[in-house]
C-alpha positions, 0 to 999 in steps of 0.5 A, a space after each residue: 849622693 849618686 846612685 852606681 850601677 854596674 854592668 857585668 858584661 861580654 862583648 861576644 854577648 849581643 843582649 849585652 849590646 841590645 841590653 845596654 842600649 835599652 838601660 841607656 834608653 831608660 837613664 836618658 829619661 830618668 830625672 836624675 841622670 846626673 847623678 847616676 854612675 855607671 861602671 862596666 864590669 868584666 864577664 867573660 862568656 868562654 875564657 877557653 877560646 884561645 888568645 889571638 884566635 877568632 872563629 865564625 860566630 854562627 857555626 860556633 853558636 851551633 856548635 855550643 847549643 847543638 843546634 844546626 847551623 840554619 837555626 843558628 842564623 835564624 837567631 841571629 836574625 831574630 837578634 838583628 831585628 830586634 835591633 832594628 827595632 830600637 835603630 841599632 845597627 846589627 851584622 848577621 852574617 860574617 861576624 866572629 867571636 873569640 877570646 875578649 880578655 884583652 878587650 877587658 883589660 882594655 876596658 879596665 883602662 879606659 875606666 881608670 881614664 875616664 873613657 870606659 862609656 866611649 870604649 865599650 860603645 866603639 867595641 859594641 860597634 866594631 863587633 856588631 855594625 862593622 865589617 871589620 873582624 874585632 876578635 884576635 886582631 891587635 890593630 883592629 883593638 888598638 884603633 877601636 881603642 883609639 876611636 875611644 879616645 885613648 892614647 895609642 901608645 899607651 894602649 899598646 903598651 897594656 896589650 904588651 903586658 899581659 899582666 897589666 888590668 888582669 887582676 881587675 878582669 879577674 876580681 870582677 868575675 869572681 864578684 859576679 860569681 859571687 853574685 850568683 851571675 851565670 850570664 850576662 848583662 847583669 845589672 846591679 843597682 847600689 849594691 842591692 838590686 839586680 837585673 839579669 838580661 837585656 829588659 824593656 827600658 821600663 824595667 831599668 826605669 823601675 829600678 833605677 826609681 827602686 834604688 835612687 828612693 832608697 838612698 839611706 837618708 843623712 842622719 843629724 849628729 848635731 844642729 847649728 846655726 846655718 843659712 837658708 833660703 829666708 837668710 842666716 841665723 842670728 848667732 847665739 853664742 858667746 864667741 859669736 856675738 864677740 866676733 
């Protein structure tokens, strides 16, 4: 029996970025990696911000906390060193933001192909370490996607269809409404457990540890014979010793 968490996550968020580096630290040395699943989900931090359209990030933080644009940039340079801290690689200056409801559908895709974990680290990567703008640019989606590992042409038919993987963007936000998230990443454990913001890795361990030993325990309807370590049990029943 694994053990399924899932991250509620933007790619506009850069906690999202440290925080996903920092559970990735944490499941690295859990002992029972293998049997951990996990599933990013959809959260978008500004679903108004027109489609195909991306603005400087800096001005746009200001903007949104009514803060001064030097303030602004000293967060993000707070952000990039605590980046440089765990060795990622943090633009903070010249980057973007904008509408990332394309890049969920993308996501929503490469988790029905099985290459969600490669999609969302080559868009962590294309937004925060690389100076190329991700947001309102097709192409640039569509060679991230690419990089992912994904089929380009298919790739470019989902983005032609607004429709296609839009009802699964929508469900996961609604399930983080309901879940009482109001910003991300959100981490949830088994269902039962839940993290919000980018923690210390030691805080993903604890709860990764808190959920795996609460796993509900087989419950035995019936007993019979069976092999173990020290052989097989000698069959008692009447059919048994005929055969």
């Amino acid at each position: 029996m694994s053990t399924r968490v899932e991250i509620w996550t933007d790619i506009n968020c850069p906690f999202c970025y440290l925080g996903k580096a920092r559970f990735d630290e944490a499941l690295a040395d859990f002992a029972h990696r293998d049997d951990v699943e996990v599933v990013h989900r959809s959260f978008e931090l500004d679903p108004t911000q027109p489609v195909g359209t991306s603005r400087p990030v800096i001005p746009a933080i200001a903007e949104k906390f009514g803060i001064t644009v030097d303030q602004a940039a000293a967060n993000e340079r707070g952000i990039g060193a605590q980046a440089a801290a765990m060795g990622l690689p943090y633009r903070t200056s010249d980057r973007d933001c904008g509408n990332s409801f394309d890049m969920h559908r993308i996501l929503q895709y490469a988790l029905a192909q099985g290459t969600q974990e490669a999609m969302i680290d080559a868009l962590y990567a294309g937004n925060f370490a690389e100076p190329e703008p991700v947001f309102g640019d097709t192409e640039r989606l569509v060679a991230l996607a690419v990089r992912a590992g994904l089929d380009e042409q298919s790739v470019r038919a989902v983005l032609a269809d607004p429709d296609a993987y839009a009802d699964a963007v929508r469900r996961d936000e609604a399930e983080a409404t309901a879940l009482g998230a109001t910003g991300v990443p959100f981490f949830v454990f088994d269902g039962k457990y839940a993290v919000s913001g980018a923690q210390p890795p030691a805080t993903f361990t604890r709860a990764l540890n808190t959920a795996w030993n609460d796993r509900p325990a087989p419950q035995l309807i019936a007993d019979g014979d069976a092999c173990g370590p020290d052989g097989c049990a000698v069959p008692t029943t009447a059919s048994a010793v005929a055969d």
